[in-house]
C-alpha positions as CSV (number, residue, x, y, z in Angstrom):
1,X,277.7,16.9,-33.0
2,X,281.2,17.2,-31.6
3,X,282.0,17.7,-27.9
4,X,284.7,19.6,-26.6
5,X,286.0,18.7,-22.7
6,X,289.0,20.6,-20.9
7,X,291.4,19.0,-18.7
8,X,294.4,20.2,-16.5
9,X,297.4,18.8,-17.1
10,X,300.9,19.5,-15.0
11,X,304.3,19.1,-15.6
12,X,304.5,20.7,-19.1
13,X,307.1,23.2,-19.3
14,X,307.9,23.8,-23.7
15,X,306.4,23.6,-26.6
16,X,307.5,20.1,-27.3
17,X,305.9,19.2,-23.8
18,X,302.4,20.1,-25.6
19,X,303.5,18.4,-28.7
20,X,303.6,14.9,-26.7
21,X,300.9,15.5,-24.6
22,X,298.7,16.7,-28.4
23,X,299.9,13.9,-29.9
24,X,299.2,11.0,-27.4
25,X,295.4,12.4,-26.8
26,X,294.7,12.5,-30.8
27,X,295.4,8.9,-30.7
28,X,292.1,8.2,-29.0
29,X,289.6,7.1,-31.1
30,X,287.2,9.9,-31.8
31,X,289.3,12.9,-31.3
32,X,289.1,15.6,-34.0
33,X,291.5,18.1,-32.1
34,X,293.5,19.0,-29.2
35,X,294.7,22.4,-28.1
36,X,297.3,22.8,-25.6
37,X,298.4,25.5,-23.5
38,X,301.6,24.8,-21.4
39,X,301.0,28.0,-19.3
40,X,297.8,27.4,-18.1
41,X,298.1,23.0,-18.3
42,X,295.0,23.5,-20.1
43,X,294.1,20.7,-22.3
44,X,290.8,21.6,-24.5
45,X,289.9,18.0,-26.6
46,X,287.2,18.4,-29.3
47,X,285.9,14.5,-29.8
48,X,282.8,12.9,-31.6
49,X,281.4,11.5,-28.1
50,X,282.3,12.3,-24.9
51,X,285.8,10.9,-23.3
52,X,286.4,8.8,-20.6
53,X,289.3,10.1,-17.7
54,X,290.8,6.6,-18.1
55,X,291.7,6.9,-21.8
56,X,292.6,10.4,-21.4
57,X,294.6,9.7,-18.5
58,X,296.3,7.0,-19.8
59,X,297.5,9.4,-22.7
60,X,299.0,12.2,-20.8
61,X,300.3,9.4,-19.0
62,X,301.9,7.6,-22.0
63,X,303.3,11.2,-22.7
64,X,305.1,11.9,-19.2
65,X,302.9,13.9,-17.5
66,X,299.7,13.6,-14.9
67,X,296.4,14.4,-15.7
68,X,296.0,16.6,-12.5
């Protein structure tokens, strides 16, 4: 059973900032999707267990924003 989490993150201003931010996160073991919406900073991550902040963290991170 898949689990879906939402996070804020800021800074994102284009499409390409999502893009960054998408990619990074699917690099975490376990994720099966990320949605993005740079209006809101809304981050909705669909994964096969739960996600730590750290690792999510570190990918928005790793992308140039802050996980907020």
């Amino acid at each position: 059973m898949s689990e879906q989490s939402t996070w804020q993150v800021t800074g994102m201003t284009c499409a390409h900032c999502a893009a960054s931010v998408a990619e990074e996160i699917g690099e975490i073991p376990g994720v099966e999707d990320v949605d993005v919406t740079v209006e809101t900073g809304a981050v909705v991550v669909t994964s096969a267990a739960p996600l730590e902040r750290g690792a999510v963290e570190a990918a928005v991170v790793e992308a140039g924003y802050q996980l907020a």
